[in-house]
C-alpha positions, 0 to 999 in steps of 0.5 A: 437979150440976157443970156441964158446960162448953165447956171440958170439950167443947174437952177431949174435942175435943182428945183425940180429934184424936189418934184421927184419921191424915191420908192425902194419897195414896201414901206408898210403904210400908204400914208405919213400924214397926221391927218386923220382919215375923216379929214383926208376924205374930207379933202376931195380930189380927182386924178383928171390928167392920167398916170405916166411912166417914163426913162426906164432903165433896167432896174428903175423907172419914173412914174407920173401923176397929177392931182386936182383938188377940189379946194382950189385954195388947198397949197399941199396934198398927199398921194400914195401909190402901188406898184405890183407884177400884176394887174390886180395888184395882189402881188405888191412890189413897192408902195409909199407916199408923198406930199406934192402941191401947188409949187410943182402944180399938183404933179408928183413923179417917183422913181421906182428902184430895186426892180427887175431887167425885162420884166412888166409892172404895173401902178396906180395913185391913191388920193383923198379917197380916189384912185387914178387908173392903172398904168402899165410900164416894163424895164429895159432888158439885160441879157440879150433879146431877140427885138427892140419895138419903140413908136416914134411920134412928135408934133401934136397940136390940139386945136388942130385935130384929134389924136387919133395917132395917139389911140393907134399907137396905144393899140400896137403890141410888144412895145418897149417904149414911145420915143416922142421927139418933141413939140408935145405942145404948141404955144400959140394962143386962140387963132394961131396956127392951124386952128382954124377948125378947133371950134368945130372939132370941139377943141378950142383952147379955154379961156384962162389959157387962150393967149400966147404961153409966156408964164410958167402959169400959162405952160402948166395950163396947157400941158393940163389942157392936153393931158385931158385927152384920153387918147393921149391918157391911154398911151401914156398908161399903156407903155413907158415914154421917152422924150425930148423937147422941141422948140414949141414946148418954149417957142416956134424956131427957138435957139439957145437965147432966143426963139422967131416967136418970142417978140418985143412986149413979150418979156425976157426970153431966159425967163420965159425959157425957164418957165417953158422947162420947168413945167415941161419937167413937172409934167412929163415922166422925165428923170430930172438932172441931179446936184451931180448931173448937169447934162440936163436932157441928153441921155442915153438908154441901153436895150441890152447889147442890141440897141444904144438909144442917144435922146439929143436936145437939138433945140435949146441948149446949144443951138446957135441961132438959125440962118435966114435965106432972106439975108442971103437975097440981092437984087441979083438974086441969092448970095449962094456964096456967101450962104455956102461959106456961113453954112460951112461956118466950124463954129456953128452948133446945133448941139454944144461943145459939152454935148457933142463931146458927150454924144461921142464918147457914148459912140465909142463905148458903147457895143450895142449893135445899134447906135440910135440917136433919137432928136427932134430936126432933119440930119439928112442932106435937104438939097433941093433944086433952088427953083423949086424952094423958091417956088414952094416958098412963093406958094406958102405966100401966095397960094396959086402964084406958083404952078408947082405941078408944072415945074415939077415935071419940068425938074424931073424930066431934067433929072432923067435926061441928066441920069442917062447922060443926054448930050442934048441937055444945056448948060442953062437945063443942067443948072436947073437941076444942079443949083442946090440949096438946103431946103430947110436952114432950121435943120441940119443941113443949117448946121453942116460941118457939125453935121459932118462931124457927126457922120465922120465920128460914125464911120471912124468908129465902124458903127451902125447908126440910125437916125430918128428925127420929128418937126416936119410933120411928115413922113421921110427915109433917107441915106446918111453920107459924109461930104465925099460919099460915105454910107454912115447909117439911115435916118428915119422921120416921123409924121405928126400925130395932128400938126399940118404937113407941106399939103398946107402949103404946095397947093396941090389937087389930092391926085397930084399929092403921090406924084409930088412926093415921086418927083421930091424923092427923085430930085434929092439924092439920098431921099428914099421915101416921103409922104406929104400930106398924112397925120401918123406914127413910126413903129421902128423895130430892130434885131441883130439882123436889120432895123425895120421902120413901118409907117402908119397913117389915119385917114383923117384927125378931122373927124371922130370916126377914122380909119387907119388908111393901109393903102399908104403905108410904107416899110424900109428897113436897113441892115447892119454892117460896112456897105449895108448900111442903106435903106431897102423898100420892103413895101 
């Protein structure tokens, strides 16, 4: 398997400046072009995939949109746009054109400077006689403000159900920006994961893009496929988005040179990687790496003195390949020594030498209040009681060969006698509930000194963290801790806009689902708070006082007709400072 190198990152970078117009203000004409405006109108086309803004920073932002010619043998066209301070564009800051085509696949992004700190714009795109519809988009502030309100969403598969999470979160008020924390698509052809009810709902894949994505043709198809969603149109227009990838943009549990869904027959992974990215740049609203920046993804956005947001790429840069429970399994059961030692392993990485370096030296200049690290896995410690993951690995197997309700209870009742010191309790009791293992090798805990560094480079520093996580699909709260007990800082995880959750999988009876997520929450110590079984989005809100999470839920994605479910939503919130750095249930 080739190696996929900095030098093949730098490429990718490199291609896609070309992909990105600069406007600095008026320029005083739409259009550049010799044609003449006969012809420019003779040349239908369509704006069918929305406008987007994306990376604002306090005095620029990236805006995004897509062509589609109705001459699919055109190879070039010209777009023009207009950004003003209103919505009817009477006051016009900045307008300009460029010429996009068939090599960045009709897409064009400007970076918009020389704008205002804390101030709303709006924009639009002119092509061939048609107009797209208008977004709107604020910078970050400089002086001091009293709040930073980000959603926070990921997971989004479209053959799986609506995006009725994406509507919600365009409905919500005040928004600063959408942190989506990655797997914006999914690779799967027709028939793979939870698409079994995509023909019903309406949302089968086409049939010029139902395989497996392997190609850059195959990527750009299906991020065209989901950008026809107006739900998910709407929120792109409504607010500036800041994104990362996760492995489902390339391929499910990939690494740095590989991925478990990339097999023989499927081609050179580099290839493929390469491909996965460059459309993944071409169709989000990203600002792409430059000659003189090679730090590719990561970045860091500053809310004035309140809020340093640090976006990771947790996924594909640095990521060492995960470790694999099966090859821990003897026939005397799981090696957890050998597991415990490859776990403690200092040369594993989930985030690179380059990056990590990168990520602490942002920490230690940066004075914001809070430290916000927005990236795609679990950070907090996953140790599950080893009975219970074999169970639910069992039952993901095996549907019903497991009575997870049952052993629940068991492992609970256990917990409670062990809390309140039983001296009744056997050593053969206690093990059940004292032999830990990581729930999920994927995530962090797969990852541990790493991990303990991180935390070790918060406490030192003195700072107020806040961990945003995705990939789950579903709702989580957590302390985070170093190996002896020190409170760092909080993580957050948001449930998936339509990707399925462990309801999928722990074969529960709808009245049981609460009780589960009581049970989990008291059988893993820094847990605080999950919910199982429910498509949604975070609303994160921070002020020099506290950072507050506000979980929201729809009922359904199965249905066109849903409401947002109140009765399961869910609220904590952390304040800053030495020892108040923990979470608290406000509801």
């Amino acid at each position: 398997m080739s190696r996929f190198t900095r030098r093949d990152f730098l490429r990718l970078s490199l291609a896609t400046v070309g992909t990105v117009a600069i406007s600095t203000g008026l320029q005083g004409c739409l259009s550049s072009s010799s044609n003449s405006r006969a012809d420019e109108q003779a040349r239908q086309a369509a704006f069918l995939h929305g406008v987007a803004s994306g990376d604002p920073l306090q005095d620029r932002i990236m805006i995004w949109t897509r062509v589609t010619p109705q001459d699919t043998d055109q190879r070039d066209i010209e777009i023009s746009w207009e950004v003003a301070s209103d919505s009817e564009f009477t006051d016009l800051l900045h307008d300009g054109s460029f010429t996009t085509g068939a090599e960045r696949d009709f897409t064009l992004k400007v970076d918009v400077l020389n704008l205002l700190p804390g101030q709303s714009y709006y924009y639009r795109f002119h092509c061939a006689g048609a107009t797209s519809s208008t977004g709107s988009m604020r910078t970050l502030p400089a002086a001091r403000v009293d709040q930073v309100r980000l959603a926070v969403l990921s997971c989004s598969n479209f053959p799986a159900g609506y995006f009725h999470v994406y509507a919600e979160a365009a409905k919500v008020e005040q928004l600063d920006a959408v942190i989506h924390l990655g797997d914006y698509i999914y690779e799967y052809g027709a028939g793979g994961y939870a698409s079994e009810d995509a023909q019903a709902l309406g949302r089968q894949l086409p049939a010029d893009n139902a395989g497996e994505l392997l190609t850059l043709t195959d990527y750009r198809r299906r991020y065209a496929l989901y950008r026809t969603d107006p739900d998910l149109q709407r929120l792109h227009a409504s607010v500036p988005w800041i994104l990362v990838w996760d492995d489902h943009e390339v391929a499910n549990d990939a690494w740095r040179e590989g991925a478990e869904n990339h097999n023989e027959g499927d081609g050179d992974f580099a290839e493929r990687k390469l491909a996965a990215l460059q459309a993944y740049f071409e169709w989000q609203p990203i600002r792409p790496a430059s000659e003189h920046d090679e730090e590719t993804l990561y970045r860091r956005f500053d809310f004035a003195d309140l809020v340093s947001l640090h976006m990771l790429d947790t996924r594909i840069i640095g990521r060492d390949e995960q470790l694999d429970f099966t090859n821990y399994l003897t026939a005397g059961g799981m090696d957890g020594t050998r597991l415990a030692a490859d776990l403690a392993d200092t040369d594993r990485t989930m985030l690179g030498l380059q990056q990590l370096d990168w990520l602490q030296t942002q920490l230690a200049t940066s004075t914001a209040t809070w430290q916000v690290l927005g990236q795609q896995v679990l950070m907090g410690r996953m140790l599950v009681p080893a009975e219970m993951l074999a169970a639910i690995l069992a039952t993901m197997t095996d549907p019903g060969s497991t009575d997870i309700t049952t052993l629940l209870t068991e492992l609970v009742t256990l917990k409670v006698r062990q809390q309140n010191n039983d001296p009744t309790l056997t050593p053969q009791e206690l093990a059940r509930i004292t032999t830990l293992i990581p729930y999920n090798l994927d995530a962090w805990d797969g990852y541990a000194y790493e991990r303990e560094v991180l935390l070790e480079t918060c406490a030192n520093l003195n700072k107020n963290l806040v961990v945003l996580a995705g990939d789950t699909h579903n709702a989580w709260a957590s302390d985070l801790k170093t190996v002896d007990g020190k409170q760092v800082g909080v993580e957050l995880a948001t449930a998936s806009v339509s990707s399925p959750g462990l309801e999928a999988y722990l074969d529960l009876p709808p009245e049981m689902i609460q009780p589960a997520e009581q049970a989990i929450t008291m059988l893993v110590d820094d847990l605080h708070y999950l919910n199982v079984n429910q498509r949604g989005f975070m609303v994160v809100t921070l002020t020099q006082e506290q950072a507050r999470a506000d979980w929201h839920f729809v009922d359904t994605i199965k249905q066109s007709d849903y409401r947002m479910d109140t009765s399961r939503s869910h609220s904590l919130q952390t304040l800053p400072g030495a020892g108040q750095r923990h979470l608290q249930v406000l509801r």
